[in-house]
C-alpha positions as CSV (number, residue, x, y, z in Angstrom):
1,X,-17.2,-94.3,68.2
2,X,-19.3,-93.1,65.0
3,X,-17.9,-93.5,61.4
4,X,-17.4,-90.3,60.1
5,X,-18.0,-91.3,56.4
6,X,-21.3,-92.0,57.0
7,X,-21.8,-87.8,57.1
8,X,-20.4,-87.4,53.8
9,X,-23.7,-88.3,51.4
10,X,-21.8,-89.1,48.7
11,X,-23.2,-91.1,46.0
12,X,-20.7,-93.1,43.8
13,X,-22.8,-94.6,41.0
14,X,-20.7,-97.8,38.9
15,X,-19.2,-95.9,36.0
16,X,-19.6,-97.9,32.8
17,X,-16.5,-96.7,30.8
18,X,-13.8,-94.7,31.4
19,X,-15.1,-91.2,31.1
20,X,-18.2,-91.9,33.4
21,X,-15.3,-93.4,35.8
22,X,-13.4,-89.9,35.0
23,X,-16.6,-88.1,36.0
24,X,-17.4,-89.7,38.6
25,X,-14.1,-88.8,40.5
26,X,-14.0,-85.7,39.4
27,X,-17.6,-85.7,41.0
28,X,-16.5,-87.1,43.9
29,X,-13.5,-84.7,44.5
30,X,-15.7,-81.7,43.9
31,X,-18.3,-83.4,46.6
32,X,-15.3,-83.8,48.8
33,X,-13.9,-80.5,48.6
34,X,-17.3,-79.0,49.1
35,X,-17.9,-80.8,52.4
36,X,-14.4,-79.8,53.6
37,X,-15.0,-76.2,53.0
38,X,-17.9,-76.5,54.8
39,X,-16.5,-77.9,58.1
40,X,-13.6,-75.9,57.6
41,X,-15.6,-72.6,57.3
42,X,-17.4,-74.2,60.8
43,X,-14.3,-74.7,62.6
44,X,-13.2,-71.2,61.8
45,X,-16.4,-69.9,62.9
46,X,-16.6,-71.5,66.3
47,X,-13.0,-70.9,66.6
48,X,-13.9,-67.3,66.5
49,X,-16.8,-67.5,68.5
50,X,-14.4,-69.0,71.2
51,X,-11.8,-66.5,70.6
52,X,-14.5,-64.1,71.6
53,X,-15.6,-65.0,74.7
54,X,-12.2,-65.7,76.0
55,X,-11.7,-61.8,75.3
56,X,-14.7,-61.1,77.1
57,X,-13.6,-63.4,79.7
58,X,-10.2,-61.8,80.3
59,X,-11.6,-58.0,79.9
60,X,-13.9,-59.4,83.0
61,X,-11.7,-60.7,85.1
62,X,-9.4,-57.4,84.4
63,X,-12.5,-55.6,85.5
64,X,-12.5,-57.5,88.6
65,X,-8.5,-56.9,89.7
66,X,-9.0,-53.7,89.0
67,X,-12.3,-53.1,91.5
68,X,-10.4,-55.7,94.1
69,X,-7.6,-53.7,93.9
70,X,-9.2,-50.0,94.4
71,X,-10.9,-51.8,97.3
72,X,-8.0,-52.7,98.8
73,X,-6.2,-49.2,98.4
């Protein structure tokens, strides 16, 4: 099993005082709301991707039932 922080690239310099330590998690945040729209925006496009070929796959097995049953009549 992988760690899944090590994907993240995030650099988290030591802040000296307390507005570098205020800008660096408001850094940080930004860096990780940015990664979770990406994987987010991912998932949702394989989701559709899947979505699609399950349509595909039901319109050919329709197809099929259909020719199977004209056979048949």
């Amino acid at each position: 099993m992988t760690n899944s922080t090590a994907n993240l690239d995030i650099v988290m310099p030591e802040p000296r005082n307390v507005q570098e330590l205020v800008n660096l998690v408001q850094t940080t945040i930004t860096q990780i709301q940015d990664k979770f729209e990406q994987m987010s925006t991912s998932i949702m496009g394989k989701i559709n991707d899947v979505g699609q070929k399950i349509d595909g796959l039901e319109r050919n097995v329709s197809d099929v039932i259909s020719k199977r049953n004209a056979e048949l009549a």
